[in-house]
N, C-alpha and C positions, 0 to 999 in steps of 0.2 A: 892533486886537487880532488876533493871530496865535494861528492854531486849531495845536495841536501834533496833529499826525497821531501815535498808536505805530502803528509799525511790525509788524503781527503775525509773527511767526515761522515757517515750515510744519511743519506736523505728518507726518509717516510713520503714516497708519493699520496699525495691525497685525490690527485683524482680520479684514478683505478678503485681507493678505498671508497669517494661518494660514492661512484655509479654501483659501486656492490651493496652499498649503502640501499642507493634509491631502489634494486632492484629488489631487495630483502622489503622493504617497506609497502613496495605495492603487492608483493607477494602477497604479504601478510593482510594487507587491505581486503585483496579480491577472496584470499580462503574466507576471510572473516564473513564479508557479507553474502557468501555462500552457507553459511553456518548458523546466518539466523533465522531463527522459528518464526513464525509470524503467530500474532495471539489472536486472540479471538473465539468464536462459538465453532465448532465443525458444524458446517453448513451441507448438507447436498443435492445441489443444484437439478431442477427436473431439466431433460434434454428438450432440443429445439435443433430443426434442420437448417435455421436460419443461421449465421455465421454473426454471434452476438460480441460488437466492439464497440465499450463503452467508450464515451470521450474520458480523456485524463485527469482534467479538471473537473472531477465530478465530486459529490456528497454522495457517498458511499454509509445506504441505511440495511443494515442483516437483522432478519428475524429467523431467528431455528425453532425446533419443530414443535418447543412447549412455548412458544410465542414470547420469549425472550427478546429484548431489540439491543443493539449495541447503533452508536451514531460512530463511523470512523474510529472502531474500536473501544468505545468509551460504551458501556452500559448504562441504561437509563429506562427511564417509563413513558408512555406513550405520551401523556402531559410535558412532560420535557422535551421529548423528542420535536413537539410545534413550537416552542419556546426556541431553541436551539436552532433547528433549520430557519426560523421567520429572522432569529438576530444572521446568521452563516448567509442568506440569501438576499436580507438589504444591503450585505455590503457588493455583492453580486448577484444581480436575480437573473441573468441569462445561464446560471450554474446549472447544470443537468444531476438530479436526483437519481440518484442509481440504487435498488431494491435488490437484494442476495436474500430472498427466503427459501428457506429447507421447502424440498417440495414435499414433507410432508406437513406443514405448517397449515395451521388452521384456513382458511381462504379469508376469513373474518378480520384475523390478525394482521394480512397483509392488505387487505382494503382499508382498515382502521390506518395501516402505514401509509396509502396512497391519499387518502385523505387528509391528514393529517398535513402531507409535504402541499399539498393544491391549497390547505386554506395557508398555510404558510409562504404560500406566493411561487412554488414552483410551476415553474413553467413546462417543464421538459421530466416525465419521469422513465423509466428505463427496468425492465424484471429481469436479473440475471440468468441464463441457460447455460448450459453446457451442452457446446455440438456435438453433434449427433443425432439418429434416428430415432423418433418417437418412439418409444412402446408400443 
């Protein structure tokens, strides 16, 4: 009497291959968003001893040091720039305006900004520093 052997088949486990899956994917996620550049003007920030923490929800306005203005990374002119925050703050007017000018930037330039966001309806404006000791 002859034993018939079946043959078994192999199998491809797939759930050892997702989680190698998933973990190659987030890899890939976190290197990536470590690897991107942020655009924008280089700006550099004059110091302040005060510990400067905008809120998160804010309108983020940069002026560098030839009085360039970017709104939220978008380049514009001062005329636009009231245009732009007056439509961005009726849909929210308790939004906090936040100001990043080069501290070598005209003073002009960045009042012409603070004014500009006050007739536009901001309530709350905020001048970016970098901590640290005054000069």
């Amino acid at each position: 009497m002859t034993i018939k052997r079946r043959r078994r088949r192999p199998r491809i486990e797939l759930v050892p291959m997702i989680d190698t899956m998933f973990f190659v994917l987030v890899f890939f996620v976190v290197a990536s968003v470590s690897m991107v550049q942020q655009r924008g003007l280089r700006v550099e920030l004059p110091r302040a001893q005060a510990d400067v923490r905008p809120a998160r929800a804010r309108i983020t306005v940069t002026v560098d040091r030839e009085g360039a203005l970017l709104l939220e990374d978008q380049p514009l002119s001062l005329h636009e720039l009231g245009e732009r925050l007056r439509a961005l703050l009726a849909a929210e007017p308790e939004r906090p305006v936040f100001i990043n000018a080069d501290r070598r930037a005209e003073h002009g330039a960045v009042v012409a900004v603070m004014e500009a966001a006050r007739r536009a309806g901001a309530r709350s404006l905020t001048i970016g520093a970098r901590p640290g000791e005054v000069p």
